[in-house]
N, C-alpha and C positions, 0 to 999 in steps of 0.2 A: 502506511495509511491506505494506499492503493489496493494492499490485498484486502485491508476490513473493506475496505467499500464493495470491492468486486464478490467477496466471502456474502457480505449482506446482501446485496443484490438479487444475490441467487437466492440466497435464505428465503428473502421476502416475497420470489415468485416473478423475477425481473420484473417488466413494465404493471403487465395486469396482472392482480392476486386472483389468487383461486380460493373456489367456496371454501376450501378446506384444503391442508398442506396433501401434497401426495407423498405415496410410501414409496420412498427409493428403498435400496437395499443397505444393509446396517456399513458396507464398504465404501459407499458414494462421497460421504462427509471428508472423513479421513483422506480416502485418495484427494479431495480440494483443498484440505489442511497441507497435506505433504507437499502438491503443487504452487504453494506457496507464492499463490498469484503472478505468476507464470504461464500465460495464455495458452502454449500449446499444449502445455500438464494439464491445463484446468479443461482441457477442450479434447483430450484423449478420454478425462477422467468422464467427461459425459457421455462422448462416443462409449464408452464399456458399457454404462449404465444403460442408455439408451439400447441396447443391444439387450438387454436383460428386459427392460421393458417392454421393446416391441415385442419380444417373442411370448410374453406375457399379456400384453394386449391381443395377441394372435390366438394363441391357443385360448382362450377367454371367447373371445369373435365365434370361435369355431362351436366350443363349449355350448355358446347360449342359443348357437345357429341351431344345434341339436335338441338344446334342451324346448325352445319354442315351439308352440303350435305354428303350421304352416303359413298359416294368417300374417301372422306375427315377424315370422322369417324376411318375409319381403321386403316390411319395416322396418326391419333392423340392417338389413342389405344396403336399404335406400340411405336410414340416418348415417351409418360408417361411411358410405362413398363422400356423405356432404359434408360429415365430419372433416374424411381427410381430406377433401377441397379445400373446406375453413382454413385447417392447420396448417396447410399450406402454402398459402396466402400468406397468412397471419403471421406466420416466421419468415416467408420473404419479405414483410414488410419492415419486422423487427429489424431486419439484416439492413440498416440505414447505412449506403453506398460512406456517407461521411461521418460515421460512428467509430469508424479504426478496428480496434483490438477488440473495445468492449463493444459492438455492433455483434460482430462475432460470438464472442460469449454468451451475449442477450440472442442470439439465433440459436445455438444451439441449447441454451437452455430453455428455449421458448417448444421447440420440439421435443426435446427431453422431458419437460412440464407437462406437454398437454398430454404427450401418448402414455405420462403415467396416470394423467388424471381420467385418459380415455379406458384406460386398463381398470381402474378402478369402478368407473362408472358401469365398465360393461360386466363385474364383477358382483356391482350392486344389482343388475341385472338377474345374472344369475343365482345367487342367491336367492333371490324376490321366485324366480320360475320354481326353483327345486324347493319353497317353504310354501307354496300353494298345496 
């Protein structure tokens, strides 16, 4: 019962859902299936992911820094830095001191979530610049 709740949890985007699911990588599921609601399985299996997403958000960041009119550069400079101030808050706060195991979970999927939704978003970006 513990692992469906913990499995769905995550499914549904822990506390707050997102406009739309973000694309982990087709490995992400599986390695939380195998971890079998087992915190520190389930909390490596995001650290991997998460590592595939930042650097996916990164080169993205980079991508669109290029692909922008100089204008625009600044403003994308500016919203990333408030971005990651947000997200960073926003999953220290998830990390609720007397949430236990699943405090944890919900933090690391909280960071694992946004920097894929911030990958995507900044993906949607780039697109938009290179179909002008």
């Amino acid at each position: 019962m513990r692992r469906a709740l913990v499995l769905a949890f995550i499914a549904l985007g822990s506390t707050f859902p997102a406009s739309a699911a973000p694309r982990y990588t087709a490995g992400y599921a599986p390695c939380l299936e195998r971890a079998g609601g087992v915190t520190a399985a389930m909390i490596e299996c995001m650290a991997t992911e998460f590592g595939v997403q930042d650097r996916r958000l990164n080169t993205l960041y980079r991508q669109a820094l290029t692909a922008l009119p100089a204008p625009r550069r600044s403003a994308l400079t500016k919203a990333q830095r408030a971005w990651l101030a947000f997200k960073t808050a926003e999953c220290a706060f998830v990390l609720d001191p007397d949430g236990g195991t699943a405090a944890r979970i919900a933090a690391n999927d909280c960071a694992l979530r946004m920097t894929t939704e911030r990958a995507d978003q900044l993906a949607a970006v780039l697109a938009s610049v290179r179909g002008r």
